[in-house]
LUMKEVO-638464 format. One record per atom (N, C-alpha, C): x, y, z; chain. Coordinates in pm, whole numbers, plus 32768, in hexadecimal, padded with zeros to 4 digits. Layout:
xx->X yy->Y zz->Z minu->A .
...
//
This chain:
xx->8053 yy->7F89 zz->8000 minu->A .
xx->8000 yy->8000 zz->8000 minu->A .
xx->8057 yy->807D zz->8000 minu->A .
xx->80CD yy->80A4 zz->804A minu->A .
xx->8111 yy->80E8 zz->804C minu->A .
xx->8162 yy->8100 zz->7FB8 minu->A .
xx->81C4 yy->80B7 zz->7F8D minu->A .
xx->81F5 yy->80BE zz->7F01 minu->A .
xx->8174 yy->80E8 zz->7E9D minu->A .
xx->810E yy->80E8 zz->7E97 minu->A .
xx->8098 yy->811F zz->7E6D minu->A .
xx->8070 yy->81BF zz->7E66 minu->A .
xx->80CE yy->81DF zz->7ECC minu->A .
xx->809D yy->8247 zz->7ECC minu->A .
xx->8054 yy->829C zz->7F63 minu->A .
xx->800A yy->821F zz->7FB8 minu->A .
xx->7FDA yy->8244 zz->8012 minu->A .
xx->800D yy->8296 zz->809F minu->A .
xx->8006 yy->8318 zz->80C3 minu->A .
xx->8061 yy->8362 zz->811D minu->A .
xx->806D yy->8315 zz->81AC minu->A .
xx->8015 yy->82B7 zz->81B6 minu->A .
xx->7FF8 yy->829D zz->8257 minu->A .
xx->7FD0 yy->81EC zz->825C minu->A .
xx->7F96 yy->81C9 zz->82C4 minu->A .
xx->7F51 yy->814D zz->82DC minu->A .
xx->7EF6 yy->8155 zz->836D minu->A .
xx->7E80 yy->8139 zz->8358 minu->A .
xx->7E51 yy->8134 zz->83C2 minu->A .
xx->7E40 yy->8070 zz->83FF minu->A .
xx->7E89 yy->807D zz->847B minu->A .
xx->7E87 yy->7FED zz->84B4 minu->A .
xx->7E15 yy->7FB5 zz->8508 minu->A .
xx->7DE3 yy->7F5F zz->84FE minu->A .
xx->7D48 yy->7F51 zz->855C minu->A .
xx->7D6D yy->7ED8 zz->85C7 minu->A .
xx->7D23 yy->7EE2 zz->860C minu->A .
xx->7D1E yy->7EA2 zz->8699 minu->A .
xx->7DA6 yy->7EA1 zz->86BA minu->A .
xx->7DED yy->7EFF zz->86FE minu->A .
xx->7E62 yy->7F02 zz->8731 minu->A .
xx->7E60 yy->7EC6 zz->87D1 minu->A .
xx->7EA2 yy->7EB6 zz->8807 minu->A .
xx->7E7E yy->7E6B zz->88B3 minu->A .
xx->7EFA yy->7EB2 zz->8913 minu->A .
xx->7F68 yy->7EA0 zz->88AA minu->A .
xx->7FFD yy->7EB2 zz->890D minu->A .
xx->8050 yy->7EFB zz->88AA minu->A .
xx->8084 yy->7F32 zz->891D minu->A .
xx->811E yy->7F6B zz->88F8 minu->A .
xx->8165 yy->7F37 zz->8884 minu->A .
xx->8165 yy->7EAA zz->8879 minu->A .
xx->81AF yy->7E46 zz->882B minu->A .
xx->8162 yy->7E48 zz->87C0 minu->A .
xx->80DD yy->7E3E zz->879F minu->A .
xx->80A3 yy->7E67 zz->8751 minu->A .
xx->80B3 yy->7EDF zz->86FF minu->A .
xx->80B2 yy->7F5A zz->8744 minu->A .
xx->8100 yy->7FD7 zz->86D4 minu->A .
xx->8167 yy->7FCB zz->86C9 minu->A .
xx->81E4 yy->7F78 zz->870A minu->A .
xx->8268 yy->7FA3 zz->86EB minu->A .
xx->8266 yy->7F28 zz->867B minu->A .
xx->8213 yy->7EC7 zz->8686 minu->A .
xx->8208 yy->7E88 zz->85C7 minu->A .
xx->81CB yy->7ECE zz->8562 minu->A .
xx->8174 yy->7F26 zz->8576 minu->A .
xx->8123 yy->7F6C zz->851A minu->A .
xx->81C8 yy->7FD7 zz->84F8 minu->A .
xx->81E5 yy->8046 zz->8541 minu->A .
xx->8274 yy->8088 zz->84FB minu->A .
xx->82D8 yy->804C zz->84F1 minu->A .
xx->82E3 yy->7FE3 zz->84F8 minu->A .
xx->837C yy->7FB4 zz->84D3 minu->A .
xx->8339 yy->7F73 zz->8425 minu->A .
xx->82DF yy->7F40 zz->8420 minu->A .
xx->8299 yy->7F4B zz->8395 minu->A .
xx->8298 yy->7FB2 zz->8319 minu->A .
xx->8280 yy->7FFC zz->835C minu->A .
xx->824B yy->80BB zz->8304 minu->A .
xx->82DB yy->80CB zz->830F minu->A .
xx->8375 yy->80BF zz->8330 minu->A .
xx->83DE yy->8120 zz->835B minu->A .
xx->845F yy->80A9 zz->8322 minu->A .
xx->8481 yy->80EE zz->82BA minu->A .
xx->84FD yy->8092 zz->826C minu->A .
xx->8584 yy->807F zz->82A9 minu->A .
xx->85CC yy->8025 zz->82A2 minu->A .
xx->865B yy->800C zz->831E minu->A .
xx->8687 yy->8097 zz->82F6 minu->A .
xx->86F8 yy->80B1 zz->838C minu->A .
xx->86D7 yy->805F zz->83DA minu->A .
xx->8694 yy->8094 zz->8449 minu->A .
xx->861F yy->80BE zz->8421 minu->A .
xx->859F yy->812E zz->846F minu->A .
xx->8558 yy->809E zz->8473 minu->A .
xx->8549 yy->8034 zz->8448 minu->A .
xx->84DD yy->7FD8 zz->8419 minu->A .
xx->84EA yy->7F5D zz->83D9 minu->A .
xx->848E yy->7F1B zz->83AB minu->A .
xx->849E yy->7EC1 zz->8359 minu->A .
xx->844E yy->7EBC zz->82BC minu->A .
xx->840E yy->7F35 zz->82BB minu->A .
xx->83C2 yy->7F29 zz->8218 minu->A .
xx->841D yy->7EFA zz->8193 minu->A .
xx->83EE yy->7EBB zz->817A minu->A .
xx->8425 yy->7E81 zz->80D9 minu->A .
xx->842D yy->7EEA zz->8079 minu->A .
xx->8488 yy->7ED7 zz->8017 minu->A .
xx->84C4 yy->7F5F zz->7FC0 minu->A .
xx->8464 yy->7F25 zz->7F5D minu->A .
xx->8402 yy->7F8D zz->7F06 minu->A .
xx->8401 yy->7F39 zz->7E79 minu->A .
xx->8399 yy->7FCA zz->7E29 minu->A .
xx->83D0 yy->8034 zz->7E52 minu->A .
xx->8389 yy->80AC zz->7E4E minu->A .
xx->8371 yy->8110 zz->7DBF minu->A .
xx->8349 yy->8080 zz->7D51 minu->A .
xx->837A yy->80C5 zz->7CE9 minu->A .
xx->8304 yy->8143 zz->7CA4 minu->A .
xx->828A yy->8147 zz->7CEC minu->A .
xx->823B yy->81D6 zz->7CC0 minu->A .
xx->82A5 yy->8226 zz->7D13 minu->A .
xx->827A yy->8237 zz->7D84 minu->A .
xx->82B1 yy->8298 zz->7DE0 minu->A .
xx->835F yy->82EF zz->7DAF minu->A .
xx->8392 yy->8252 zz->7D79 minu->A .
xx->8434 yy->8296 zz->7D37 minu->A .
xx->8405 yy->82DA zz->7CC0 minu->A .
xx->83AD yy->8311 zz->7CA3 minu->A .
xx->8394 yy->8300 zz->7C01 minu->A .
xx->83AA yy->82DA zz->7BA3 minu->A .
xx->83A6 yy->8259 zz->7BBD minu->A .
xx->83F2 yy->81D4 zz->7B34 minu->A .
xx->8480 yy->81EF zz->7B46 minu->A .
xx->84C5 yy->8228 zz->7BA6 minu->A .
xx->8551 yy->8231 zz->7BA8 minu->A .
xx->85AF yy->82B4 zz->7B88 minu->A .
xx->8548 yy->832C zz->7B77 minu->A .
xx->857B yy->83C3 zz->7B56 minu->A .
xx->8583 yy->83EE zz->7C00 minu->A .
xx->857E yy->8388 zz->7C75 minu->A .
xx->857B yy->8400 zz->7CCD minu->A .
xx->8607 yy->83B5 zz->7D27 minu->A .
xx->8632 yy->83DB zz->7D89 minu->A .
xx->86BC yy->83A8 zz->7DD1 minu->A .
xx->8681 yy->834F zz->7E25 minu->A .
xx->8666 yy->82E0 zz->7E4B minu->A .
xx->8679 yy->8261 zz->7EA4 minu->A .
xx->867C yy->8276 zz->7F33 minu->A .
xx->8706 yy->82D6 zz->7F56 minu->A .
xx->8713 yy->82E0 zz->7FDC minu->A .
xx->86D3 yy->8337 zz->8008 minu->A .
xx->86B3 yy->83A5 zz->7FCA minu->A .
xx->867F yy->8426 zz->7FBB minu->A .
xx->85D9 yy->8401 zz->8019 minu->A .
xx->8595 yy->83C2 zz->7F96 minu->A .
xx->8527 yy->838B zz->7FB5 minu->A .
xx->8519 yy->8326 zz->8042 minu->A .
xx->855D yy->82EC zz->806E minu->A .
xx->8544 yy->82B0 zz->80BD minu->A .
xx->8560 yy->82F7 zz->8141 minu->A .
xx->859A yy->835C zz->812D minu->A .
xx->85C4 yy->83B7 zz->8183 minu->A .
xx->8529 yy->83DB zz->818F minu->A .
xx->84E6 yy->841E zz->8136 minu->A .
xx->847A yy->8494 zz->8146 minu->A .
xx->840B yy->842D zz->8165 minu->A .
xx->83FE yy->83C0 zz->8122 minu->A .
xx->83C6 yy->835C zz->817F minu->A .
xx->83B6 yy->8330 zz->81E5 minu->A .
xx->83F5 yy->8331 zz->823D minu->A .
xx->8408 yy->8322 zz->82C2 minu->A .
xx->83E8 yy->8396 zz->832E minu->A .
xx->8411 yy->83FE zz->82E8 minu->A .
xx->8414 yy->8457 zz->830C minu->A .
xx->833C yy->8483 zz->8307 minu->A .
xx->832C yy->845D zz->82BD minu->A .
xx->82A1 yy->8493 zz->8298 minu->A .
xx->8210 yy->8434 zz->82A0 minu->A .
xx->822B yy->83C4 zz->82B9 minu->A .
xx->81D3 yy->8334 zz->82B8 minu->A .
xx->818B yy->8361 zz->8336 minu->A .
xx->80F7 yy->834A zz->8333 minu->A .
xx->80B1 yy->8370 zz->8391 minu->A .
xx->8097 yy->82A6 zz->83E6 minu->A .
xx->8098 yy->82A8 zz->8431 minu->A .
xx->806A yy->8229 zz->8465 minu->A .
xx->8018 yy->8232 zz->84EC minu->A .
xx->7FAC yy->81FA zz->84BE minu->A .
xx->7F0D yy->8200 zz->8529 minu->A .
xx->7EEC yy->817F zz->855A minu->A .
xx->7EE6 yy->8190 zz->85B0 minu->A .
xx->7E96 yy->8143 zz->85EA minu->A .
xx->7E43 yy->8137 zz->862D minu->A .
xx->7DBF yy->80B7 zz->8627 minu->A .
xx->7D2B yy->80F1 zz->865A minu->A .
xx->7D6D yy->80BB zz->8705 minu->A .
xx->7CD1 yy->80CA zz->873A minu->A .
xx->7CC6 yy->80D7 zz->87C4 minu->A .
xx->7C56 yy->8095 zz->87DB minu->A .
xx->7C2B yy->8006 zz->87CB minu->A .
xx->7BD9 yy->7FE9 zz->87AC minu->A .
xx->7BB7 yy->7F74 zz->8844 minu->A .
xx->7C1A yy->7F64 zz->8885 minu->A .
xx->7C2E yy->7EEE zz->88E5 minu->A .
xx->7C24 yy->7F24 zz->8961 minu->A .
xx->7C06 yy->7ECA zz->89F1 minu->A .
xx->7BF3 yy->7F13 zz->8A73 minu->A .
xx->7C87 yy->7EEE zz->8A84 minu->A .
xx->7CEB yy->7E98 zz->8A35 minu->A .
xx->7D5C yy->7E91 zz->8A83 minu->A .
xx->7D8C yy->7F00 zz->8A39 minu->A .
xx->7D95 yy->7F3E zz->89C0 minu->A .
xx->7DE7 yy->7FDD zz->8991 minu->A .
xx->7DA2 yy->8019 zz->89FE minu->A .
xx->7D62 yy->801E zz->8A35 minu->A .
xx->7D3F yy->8082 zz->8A6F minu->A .
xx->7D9D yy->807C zz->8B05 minu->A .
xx->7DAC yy->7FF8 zz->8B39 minu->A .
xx->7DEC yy->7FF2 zz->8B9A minu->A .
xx->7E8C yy->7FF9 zz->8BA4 minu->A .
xx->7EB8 yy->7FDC zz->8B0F minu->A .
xx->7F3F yy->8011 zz->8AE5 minu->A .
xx->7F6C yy->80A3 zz->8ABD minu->A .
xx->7EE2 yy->80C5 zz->8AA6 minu->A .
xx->7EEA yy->8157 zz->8A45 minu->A .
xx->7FA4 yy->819D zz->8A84 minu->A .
xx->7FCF yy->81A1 zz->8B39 minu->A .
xx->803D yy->81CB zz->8B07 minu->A .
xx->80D0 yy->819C zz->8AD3 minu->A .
xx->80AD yy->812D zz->8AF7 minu->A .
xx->812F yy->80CA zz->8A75 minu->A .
xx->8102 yy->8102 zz->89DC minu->A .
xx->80B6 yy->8105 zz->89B3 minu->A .
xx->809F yy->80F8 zz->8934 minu->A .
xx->80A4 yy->81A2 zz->88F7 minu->A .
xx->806F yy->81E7 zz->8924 minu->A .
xx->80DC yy->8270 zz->88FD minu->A .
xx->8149 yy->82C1 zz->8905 minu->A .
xx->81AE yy->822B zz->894F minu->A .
xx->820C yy->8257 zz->896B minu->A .
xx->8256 yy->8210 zz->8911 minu->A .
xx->821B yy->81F2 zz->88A4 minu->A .
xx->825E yy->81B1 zz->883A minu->A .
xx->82B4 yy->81ED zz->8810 minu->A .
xx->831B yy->823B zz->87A9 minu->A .
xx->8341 yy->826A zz->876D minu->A .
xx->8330 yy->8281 zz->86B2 minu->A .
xx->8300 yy->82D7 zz->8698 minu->A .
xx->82DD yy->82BC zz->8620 minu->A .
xx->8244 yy->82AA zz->8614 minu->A .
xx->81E6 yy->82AD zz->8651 minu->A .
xx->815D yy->8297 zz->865D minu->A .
xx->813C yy->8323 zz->861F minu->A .
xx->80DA yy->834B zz->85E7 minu->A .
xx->809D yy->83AC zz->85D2 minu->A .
xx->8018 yy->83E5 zz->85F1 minu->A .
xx->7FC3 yy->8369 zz->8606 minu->A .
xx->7F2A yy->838A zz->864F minu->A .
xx->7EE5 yy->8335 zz->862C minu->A .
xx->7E9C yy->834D zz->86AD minu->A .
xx->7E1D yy->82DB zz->86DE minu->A .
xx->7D9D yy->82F8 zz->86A0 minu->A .
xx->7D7F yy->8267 zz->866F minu->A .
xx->7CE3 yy->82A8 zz->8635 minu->A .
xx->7C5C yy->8243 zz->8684 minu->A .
xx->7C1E yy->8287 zz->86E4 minu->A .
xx->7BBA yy->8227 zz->8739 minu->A .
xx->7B61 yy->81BD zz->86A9 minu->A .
xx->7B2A yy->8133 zz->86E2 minu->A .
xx->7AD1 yy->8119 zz->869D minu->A .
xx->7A4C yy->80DE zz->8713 minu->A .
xx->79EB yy->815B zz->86D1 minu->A .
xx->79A0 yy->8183 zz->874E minu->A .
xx->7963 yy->80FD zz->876E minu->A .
xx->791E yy->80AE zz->86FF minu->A .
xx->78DB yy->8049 zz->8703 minu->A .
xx->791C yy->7FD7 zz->8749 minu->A .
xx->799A yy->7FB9 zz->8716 minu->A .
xx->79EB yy->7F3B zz->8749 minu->A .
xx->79F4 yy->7F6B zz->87E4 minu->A .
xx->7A54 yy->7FE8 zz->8826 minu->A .
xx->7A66 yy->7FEF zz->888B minu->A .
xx->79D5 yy->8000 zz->88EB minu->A .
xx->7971 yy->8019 zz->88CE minu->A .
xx->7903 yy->8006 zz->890F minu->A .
xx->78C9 yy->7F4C zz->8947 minu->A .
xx->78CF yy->7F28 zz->88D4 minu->A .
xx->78A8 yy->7E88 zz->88DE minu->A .
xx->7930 yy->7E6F zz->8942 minu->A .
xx->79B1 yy->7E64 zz->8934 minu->A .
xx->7A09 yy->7E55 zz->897E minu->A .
xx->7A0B yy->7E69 zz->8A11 minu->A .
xx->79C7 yy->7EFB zz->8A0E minu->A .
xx->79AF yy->7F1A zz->8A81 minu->A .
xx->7933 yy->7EBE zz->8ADC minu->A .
xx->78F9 yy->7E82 zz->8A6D minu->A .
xx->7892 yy->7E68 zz->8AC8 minu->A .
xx->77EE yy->7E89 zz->8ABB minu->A .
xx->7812 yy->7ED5 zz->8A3B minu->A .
xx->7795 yy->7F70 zz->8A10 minu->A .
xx->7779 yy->7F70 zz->898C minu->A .
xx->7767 yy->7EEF zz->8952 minu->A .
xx->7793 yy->7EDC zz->88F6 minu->A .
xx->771D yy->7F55 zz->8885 minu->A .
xx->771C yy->7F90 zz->8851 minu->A .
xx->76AD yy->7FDF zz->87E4 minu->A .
xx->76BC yy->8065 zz->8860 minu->A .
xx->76D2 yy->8063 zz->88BD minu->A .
xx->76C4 yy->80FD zz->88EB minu->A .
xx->777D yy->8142 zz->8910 minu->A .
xx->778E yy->8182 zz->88A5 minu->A .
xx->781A yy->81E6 zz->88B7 minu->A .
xx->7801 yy->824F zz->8919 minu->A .
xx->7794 yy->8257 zz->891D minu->A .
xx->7773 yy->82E6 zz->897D minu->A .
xx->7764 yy->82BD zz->8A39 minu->A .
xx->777D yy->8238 zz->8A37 minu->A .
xx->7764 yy->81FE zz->8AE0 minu->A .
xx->77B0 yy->8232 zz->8B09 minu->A .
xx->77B2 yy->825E zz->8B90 minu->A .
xx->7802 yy->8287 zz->8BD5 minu->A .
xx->78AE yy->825B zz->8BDD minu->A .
xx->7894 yy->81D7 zz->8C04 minu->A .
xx->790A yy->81C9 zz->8C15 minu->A .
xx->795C yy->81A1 zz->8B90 minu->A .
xx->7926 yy->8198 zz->8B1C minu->A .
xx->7963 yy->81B6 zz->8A85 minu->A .
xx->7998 yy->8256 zz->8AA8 minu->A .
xx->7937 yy->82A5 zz->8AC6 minu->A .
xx->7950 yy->832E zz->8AEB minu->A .
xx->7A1F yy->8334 zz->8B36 minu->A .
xx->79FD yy->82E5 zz->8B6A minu->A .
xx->7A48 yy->82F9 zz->8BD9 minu->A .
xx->7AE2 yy->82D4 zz->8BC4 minu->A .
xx->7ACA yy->826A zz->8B43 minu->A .
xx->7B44 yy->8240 zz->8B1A minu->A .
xx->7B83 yy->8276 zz->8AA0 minu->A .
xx->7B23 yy->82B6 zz->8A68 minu->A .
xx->7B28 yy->8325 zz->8A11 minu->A .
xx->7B7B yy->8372 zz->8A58 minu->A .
xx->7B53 yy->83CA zz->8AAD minu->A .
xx->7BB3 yy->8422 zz->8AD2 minu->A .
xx->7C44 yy->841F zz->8B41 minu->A .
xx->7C3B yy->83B1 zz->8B55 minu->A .
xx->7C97 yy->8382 zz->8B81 minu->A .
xx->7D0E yy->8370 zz->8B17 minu->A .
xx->7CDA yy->8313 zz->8AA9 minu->A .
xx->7D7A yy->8300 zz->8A60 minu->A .
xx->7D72 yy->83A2 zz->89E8 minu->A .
xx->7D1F yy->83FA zz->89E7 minu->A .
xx->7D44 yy->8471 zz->89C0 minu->A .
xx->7D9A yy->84BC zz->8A29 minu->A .
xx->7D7E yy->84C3 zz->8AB1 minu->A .
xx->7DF5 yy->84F0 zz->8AF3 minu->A .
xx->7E7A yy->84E2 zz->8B0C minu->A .
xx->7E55 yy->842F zz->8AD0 minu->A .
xx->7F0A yy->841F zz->8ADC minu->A .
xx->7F3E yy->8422 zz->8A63 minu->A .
xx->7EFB yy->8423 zz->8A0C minu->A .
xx->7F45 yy->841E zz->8975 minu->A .
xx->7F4F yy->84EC zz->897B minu->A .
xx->7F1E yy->853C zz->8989 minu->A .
xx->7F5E yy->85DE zz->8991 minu->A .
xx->7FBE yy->85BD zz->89DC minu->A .
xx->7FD3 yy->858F zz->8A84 minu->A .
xx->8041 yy->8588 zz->8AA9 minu->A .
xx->80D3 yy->855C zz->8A7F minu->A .
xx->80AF yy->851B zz->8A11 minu->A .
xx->8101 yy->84CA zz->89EA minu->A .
xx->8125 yy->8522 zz->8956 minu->A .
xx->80C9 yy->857E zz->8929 minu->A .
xx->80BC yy->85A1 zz->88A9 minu->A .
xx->80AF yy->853D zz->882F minu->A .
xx->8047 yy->850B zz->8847 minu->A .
xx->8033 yy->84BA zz->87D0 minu->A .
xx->7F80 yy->84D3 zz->87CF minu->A .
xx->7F7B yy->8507 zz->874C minu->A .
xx->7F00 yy->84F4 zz->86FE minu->A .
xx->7E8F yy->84BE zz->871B minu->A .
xx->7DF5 yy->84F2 zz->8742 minu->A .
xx->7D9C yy->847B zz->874E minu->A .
xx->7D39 yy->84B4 zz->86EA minu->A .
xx->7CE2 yy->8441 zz->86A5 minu->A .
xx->7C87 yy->8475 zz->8653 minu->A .
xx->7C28 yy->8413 zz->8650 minu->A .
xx->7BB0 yy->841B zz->85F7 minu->A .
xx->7B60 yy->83A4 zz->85EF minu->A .
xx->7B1A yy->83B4 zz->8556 minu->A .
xx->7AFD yy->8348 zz->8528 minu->A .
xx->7A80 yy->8369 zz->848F minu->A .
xx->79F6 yy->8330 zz->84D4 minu->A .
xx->799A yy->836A zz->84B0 minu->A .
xx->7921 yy->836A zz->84D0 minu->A .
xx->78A4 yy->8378 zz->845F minu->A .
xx->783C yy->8317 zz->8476 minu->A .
xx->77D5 yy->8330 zz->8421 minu->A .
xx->77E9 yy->83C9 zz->83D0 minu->A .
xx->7731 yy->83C1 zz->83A2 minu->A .
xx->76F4 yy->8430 zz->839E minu->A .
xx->76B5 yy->8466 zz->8410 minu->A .
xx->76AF yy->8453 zz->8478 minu->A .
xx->7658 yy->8469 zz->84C0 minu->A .
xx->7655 yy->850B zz->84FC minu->A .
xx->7640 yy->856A zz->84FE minu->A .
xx->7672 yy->8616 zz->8515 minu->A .
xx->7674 yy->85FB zz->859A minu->A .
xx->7640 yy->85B0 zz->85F6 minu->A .
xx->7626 yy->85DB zz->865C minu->A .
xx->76BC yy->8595 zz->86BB minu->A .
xx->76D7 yy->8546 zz->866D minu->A .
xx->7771 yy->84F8 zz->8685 minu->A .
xx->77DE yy->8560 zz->8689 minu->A .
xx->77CA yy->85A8 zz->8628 minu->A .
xx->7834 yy->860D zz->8657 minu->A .
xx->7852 yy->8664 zz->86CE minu->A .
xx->77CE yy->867F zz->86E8 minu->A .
xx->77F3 yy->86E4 zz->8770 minu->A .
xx->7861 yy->867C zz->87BD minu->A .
xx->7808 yy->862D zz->87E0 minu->A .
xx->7835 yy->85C2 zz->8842 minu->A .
xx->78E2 yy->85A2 zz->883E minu->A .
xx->78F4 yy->8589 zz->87A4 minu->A .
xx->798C yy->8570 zz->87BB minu->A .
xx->79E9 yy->85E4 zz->87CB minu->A .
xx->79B2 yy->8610 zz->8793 minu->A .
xx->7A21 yy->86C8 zz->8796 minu->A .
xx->79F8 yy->86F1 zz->8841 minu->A .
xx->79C6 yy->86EE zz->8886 minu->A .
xx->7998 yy->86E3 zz->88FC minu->A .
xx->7A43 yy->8689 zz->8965 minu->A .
xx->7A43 yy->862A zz->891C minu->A .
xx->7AD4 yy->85E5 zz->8952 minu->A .
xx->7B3E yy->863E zz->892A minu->A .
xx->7B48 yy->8696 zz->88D4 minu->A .
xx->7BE0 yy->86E7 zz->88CC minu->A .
xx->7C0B yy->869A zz->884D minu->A .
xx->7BCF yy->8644 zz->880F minu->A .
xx->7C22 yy->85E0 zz->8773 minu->A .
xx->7C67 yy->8656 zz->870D minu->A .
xx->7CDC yy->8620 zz->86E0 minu->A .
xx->7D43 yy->8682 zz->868F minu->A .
xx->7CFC yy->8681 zz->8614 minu->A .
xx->7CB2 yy->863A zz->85F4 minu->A .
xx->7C7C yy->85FD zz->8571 minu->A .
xx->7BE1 yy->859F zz->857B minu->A .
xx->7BB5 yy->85C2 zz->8517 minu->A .
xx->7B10 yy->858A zz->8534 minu->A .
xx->7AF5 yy->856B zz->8491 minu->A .
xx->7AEA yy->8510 zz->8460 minu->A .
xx->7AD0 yy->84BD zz->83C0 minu->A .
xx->7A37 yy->84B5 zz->83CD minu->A .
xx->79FD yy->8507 zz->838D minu->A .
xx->7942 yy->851F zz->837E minu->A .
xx->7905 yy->84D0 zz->830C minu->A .
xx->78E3 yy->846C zz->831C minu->A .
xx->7889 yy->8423 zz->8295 minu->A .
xx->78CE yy->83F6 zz->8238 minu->A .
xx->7877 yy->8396 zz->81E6 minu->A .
xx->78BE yy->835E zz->8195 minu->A .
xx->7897 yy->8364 zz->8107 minu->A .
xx->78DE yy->836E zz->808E minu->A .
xx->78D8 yy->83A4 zz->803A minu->A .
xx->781B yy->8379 zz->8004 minu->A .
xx->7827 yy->82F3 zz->7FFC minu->A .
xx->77A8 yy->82BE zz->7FD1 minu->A .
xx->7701 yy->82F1 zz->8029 minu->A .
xx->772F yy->82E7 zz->80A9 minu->A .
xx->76B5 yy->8332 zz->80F6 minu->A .
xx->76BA yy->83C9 zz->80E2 minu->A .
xx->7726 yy->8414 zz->80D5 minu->A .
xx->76FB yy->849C zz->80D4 minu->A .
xx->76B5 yy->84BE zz->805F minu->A .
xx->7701 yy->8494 zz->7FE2 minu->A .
xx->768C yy->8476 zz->7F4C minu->A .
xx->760F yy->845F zz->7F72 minu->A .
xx->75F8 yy->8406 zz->7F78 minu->A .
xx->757B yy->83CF zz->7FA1 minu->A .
xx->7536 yy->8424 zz->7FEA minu->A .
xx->758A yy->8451 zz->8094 minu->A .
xx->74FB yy->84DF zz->80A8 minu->A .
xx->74F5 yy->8550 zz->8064 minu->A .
xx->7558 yy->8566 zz->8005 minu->A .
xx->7535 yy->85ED zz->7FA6 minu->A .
xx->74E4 yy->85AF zz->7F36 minu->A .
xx->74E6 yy->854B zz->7F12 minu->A .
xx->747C yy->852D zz->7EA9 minu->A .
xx->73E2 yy->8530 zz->7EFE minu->A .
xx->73C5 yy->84CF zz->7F75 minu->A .
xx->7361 yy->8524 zz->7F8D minu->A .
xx->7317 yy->857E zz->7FB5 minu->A .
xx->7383 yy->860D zz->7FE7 minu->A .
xx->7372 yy->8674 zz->7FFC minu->A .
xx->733C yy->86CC zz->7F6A minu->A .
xx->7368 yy->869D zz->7F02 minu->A .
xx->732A yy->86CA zz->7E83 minu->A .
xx->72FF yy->868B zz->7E5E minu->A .
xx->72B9 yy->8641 zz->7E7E minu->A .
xx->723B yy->85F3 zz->7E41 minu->A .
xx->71D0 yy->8636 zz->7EC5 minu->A .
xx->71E9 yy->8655 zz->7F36 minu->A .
xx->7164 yy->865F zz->7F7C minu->A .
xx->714D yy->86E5 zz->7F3E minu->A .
xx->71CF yy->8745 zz->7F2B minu->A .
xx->71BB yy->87DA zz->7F1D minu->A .
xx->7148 yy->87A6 zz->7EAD minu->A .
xx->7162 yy->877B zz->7E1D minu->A .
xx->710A yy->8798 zz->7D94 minu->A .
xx->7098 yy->873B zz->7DD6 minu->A .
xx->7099 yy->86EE zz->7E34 minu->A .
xx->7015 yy->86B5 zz->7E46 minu->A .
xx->6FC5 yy->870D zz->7E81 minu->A .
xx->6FE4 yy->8792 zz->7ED8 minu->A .
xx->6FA9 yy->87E4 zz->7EF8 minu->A .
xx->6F74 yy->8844 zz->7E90 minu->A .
xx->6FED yy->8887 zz->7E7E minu->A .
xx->6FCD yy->88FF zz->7DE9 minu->A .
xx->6F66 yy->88D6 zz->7D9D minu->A .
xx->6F42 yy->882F zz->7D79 minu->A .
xx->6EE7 yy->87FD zz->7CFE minu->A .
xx->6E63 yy->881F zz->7D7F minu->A .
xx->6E59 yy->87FA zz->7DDE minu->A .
xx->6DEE yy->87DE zz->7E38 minu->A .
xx->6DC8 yy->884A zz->7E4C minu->A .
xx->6E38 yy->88D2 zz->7E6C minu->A .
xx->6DDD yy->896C zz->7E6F minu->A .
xx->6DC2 yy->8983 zz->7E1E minu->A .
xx->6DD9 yy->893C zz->7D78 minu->A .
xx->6D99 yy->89AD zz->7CFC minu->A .
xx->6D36 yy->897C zz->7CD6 minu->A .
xx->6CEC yy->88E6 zz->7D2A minu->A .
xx->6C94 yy->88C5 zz->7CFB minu->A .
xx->6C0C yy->88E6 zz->7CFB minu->A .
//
């Protein structure tokens, strides 16, 4: 995915420490890492310098990981004390069921662990964010935690409510001129 082109990777169900320090030693070429060389978009078929690139690579690779487990949550500070981590992305649904809560992100004590590993990941300076439905009312709620980053809808549902936001509009307009 990376030799592709892709700036980042997001990693899911992370648990431990050991867990992100496999996720960046992946994303981060020796001897930062272990990623495999074979980068021939990214070199541009071979017009660009090798070391160069792997330099700015490393240098620039975003690597995420979700937050989806009650044990990340109980590691949360091993695990941003990774090196090379870039940010956490909750997955509201998984860490709820995990928790115990399973379909409610908004329970308290989801609440609770929410803001818990957002406090230690600022302390630590590392990134927290989440992607989330459509739902508008989801947003307050997460921006409410302090998240560096908030991913709103998804390409196919937001279409979809603008298609029938103009279809109710002309279903109206036809209905007042009738």
């Amino acid at each position: 995915v990376l030799d592709l082109g892709a700036d980042g990777v997001i990693f899911p169900m992370v648990r431990t420490a050991e867990d992100v320090t496999r996720a960046v030693s992946a994303c981060r070429y020796p001897p930062l890492g272990e990623r495999g060389f074979g980068p021939l978009r990214p070199l541009d078929y071979g017009r660009r310098n090798a070391v160069e690139f792997c330099d700015e690579a490393d240098e620039n690779i975003m690597v995420v990981v979700q937050i989806e487990q009650a044990e990340a949550v109980e590691n949360i500070d091993e695990i941003v004390a990774v090196e090379g981590l870039t940010s956490l992305a909750f997955g509201p649904m998984d860490l709820s069921a995990s928790l115990g809560h399973r379909g409610q992100p908004g329970h308290p004590a989801v609440e609770e662990a929410v803001r818990h590993v957002v406090e230690r990941a600022k302390a630590a300076g590392v990134a927290t964010g989440v992607s989330i439905g459509s739902a508008p009312d989801s947003v307050a709620q997460w921006a409410d935690y302090g998240l560096d980053w908030i991913c709103y809808g998804v390409d196919v549902t937001l279409m979809i409510q603008c298609f029938n936001n103009v279809a109710d509009h002309v279903r109206n307009h036809v209905a007042s001129t009738e």
